[in-house]
N, C-alpha and C positions, 0 to 999 in steps of 0.2 A: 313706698318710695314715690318721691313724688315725679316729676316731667313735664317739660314743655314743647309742645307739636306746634309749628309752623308748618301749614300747609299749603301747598301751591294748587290752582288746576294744571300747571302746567308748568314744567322745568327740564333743562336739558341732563341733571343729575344730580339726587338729593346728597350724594357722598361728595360732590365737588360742592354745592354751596357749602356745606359741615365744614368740607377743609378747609376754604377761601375766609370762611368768616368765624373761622372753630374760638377766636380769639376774644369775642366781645360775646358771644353765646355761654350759657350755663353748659353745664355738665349734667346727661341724661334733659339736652335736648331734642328732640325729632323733626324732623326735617322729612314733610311726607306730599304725595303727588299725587292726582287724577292720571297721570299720563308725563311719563319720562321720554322724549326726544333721545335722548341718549345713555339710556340704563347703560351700567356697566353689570358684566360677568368676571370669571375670574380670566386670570393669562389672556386680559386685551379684548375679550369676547363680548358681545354686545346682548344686554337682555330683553327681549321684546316683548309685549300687552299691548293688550288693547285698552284704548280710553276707558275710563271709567270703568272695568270689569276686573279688576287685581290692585292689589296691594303694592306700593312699592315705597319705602323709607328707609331714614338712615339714622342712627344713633349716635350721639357724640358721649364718648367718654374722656372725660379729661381731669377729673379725682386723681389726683398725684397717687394715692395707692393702688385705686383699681387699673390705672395704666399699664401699672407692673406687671400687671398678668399676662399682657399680650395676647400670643395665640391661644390662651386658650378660652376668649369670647370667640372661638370657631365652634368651641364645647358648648358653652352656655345660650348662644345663641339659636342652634340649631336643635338642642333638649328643649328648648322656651317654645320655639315653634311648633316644634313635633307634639310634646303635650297640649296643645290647642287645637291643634287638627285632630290628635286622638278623642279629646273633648268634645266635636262635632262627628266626627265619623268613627264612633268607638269599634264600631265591626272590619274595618279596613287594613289591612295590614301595611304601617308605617314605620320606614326605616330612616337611617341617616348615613349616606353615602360621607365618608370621613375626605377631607375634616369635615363641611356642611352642607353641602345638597340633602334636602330632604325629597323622599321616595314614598309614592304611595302606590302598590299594588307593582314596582318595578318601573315606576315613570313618576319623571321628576315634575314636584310641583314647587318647589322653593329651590333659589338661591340665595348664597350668604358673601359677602366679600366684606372682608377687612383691609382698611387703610390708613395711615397715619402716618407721624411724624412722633414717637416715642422721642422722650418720655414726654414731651406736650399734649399728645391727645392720640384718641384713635378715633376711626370710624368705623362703624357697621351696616351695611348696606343691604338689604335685603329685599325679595320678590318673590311675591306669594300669587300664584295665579289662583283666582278667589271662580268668578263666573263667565271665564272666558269658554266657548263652546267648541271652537276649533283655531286648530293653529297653522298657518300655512308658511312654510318655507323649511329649510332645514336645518336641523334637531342633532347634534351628537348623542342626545339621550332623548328619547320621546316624552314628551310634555302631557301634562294632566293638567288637570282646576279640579278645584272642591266641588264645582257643578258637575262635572263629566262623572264623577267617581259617589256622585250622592242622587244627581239628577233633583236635586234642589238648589232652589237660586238663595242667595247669601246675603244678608243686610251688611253689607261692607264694614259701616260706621259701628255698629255692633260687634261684629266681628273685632276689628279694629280695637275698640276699646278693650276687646277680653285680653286678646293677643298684647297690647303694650303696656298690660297691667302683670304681664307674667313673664314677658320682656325684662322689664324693668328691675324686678325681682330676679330673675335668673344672672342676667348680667351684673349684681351687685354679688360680686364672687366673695364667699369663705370659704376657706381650707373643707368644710364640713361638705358648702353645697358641690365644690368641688367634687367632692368623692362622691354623694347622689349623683352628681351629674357623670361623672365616669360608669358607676353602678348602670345608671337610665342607658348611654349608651353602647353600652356594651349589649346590651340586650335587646337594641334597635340596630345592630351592628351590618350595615348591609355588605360590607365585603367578607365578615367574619368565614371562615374556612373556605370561601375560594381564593381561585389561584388569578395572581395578578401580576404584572408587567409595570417596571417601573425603572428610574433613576435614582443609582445613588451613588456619593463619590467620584461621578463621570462614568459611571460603568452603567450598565441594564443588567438587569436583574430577572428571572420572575423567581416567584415562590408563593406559599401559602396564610393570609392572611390570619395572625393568633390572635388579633385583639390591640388595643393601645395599652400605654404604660401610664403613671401619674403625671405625664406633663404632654399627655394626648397625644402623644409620639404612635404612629402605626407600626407593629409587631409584626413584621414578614420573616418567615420561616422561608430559608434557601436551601437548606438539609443540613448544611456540614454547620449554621449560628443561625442565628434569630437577630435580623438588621432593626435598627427606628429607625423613624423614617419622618423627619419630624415635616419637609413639606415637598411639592414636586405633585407632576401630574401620575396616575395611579391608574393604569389601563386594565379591564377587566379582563384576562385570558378566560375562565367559566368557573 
């Protein structure tokens, strides 16, 4: 599949220029940065790196059929990622906190956020800390780099190309990759049987995490049914 990368040294956020200008740009184009002023995280959160040392770009989808998919480039995005980082750290143990944070060894080294304006387009934003060495300030979930976790430094541009050549491929959704990609994460499942804290219907919740369904919906077991849970913040009780 093919794609086109605009890259900046510098931008205040690769998911806002996508939106701002999704209208005269292709479809699977990337939109990528040296350094984000104002990375976005999910629920308003702000994502930080350092210059030059991490990854940070946005994908536009706007294929009238692959739009329809919606949330589930939470799926494909986050399977796309996690197999490249397994691809360079095959000894590691790498999970996918649902719907997208990816985890290596129980600290986050990816985030993923989706944004659009259905059925016109979507975006996908993502932040990969590549060779950053320490992180200062505070963390709801403790941060890694592919450096910290390898203790080898990363040709970014390398990297780069492998990672949105598998991108690109993953987010071109079929019914088939679909089910790989459920299969893949299920079995990268990081909440998978424990017990979590959550909203649903206005009400809290916890219970025991079963798995998702085929439209990536999270399976919480309460005792008496089994809720989806299709979005909402998802707190870890153990």
């Amino acid at each position: 599949m093919k794609y086109r990368e605009i890259h900046f040294e510098e931008i205040g956020s690769t998911n806002d220029y996508l939106r701002d200008n999704y209208s005269s740009l292709d479809n699977f184009t990337i939109a990528s940065a040296d350094y984000q002023s104002h990375g976005k995280g999910r629920n308003s959160r702000v994502w930080k790196g350092n210059p030059k040392e991490n990854l940070a770009f946005s994908i536009l989808i706007k294929n009238k059929d692959l739009v329809t998919y919606g949330g589930l480039f939470s799926l494909s995005s986050s399977v796309g990622v996690s197999k490249i980082i397994e691809k360079y750290l095959p000894n590691k143990k790498i999970e996918i906190k649902w719907p997208n944070d990816v985890y290596i060894n129980d600290k986050k080294v990816c985030g993923i956020l989706l944004e659009g304006n259905l059925p016109n387009y979507l975006v996908i934003g993502i932040g990969i800390n590549i060779n950053q060495k320490d992180f200062i300030g505070e963390y709801r979930k403790t941060p890694t780099s592919l450096f910290l976790e390898s203790r080898v430094e990363f040709d970014i541009d390398e990297f780069k190309k492998e990672l949105f050549d598998e991108l690109i491929n993953s987010v071109s959704l079929t019914e088939t990759k679909i089910k790989n990609q459920l299969d893949y994460f299920e079995s990268h499942n990081y909440l998978k049987n424990k017990i979590v804290d959550f909203l649903y219907d206005k009400n809290r919740y916890q219970g025991k995490v079963v798995g998702v369904d085929n439209s990536f919906n999270l399976l919480i077991d309460i005792g008496e049914k089994v809720l989806s849970v299709s979005s909402g913040e998802i707190e870890l009780i153990h």
